[in-house]
N, C-alpha and C positions, 0 to 999 in steps of 0.2 A: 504494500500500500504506500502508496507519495505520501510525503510527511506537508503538510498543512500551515500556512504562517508563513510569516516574513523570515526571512532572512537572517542572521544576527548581523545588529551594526544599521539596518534601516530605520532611516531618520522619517518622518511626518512629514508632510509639506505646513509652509509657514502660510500666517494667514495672509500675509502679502502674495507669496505664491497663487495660495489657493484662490485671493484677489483678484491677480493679473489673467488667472486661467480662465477665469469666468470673463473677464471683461472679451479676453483674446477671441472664446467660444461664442459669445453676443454678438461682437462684431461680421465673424466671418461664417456663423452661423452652421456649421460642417455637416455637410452629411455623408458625404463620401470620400474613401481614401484621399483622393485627390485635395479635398476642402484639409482634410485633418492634415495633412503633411503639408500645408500652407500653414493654420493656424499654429501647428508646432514649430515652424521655423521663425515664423513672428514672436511667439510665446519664450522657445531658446533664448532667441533674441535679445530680447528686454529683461529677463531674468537675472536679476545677480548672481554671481559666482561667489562661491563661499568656498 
């Protein structure tokens, strides 16, 4: 059986993150492959590096 759960060492997205994702998904509104791997390179984008 596959064991279940994150990872050790996986962090939450921040409420900023989870912020900008929402704004990013509003904007370009995705429905298909195509839309989401726009929204993600927009979303990358603007995201801080930590």
């Amino acid at each position: 059986m596959a064991r279940r759960g994150r990872r050790p060492g996986y962090h939450n997205y921040s409420t900023d993150e989870l912020m900008l994702l929402c704004t990013v998904a509003d904007k370009h509104k995705p429905l298909g492959e195509n839309m989401w791997e726009a929204a993600a390179l927009e979303y990358n984008s603007k995201r801080s590096r930590n």
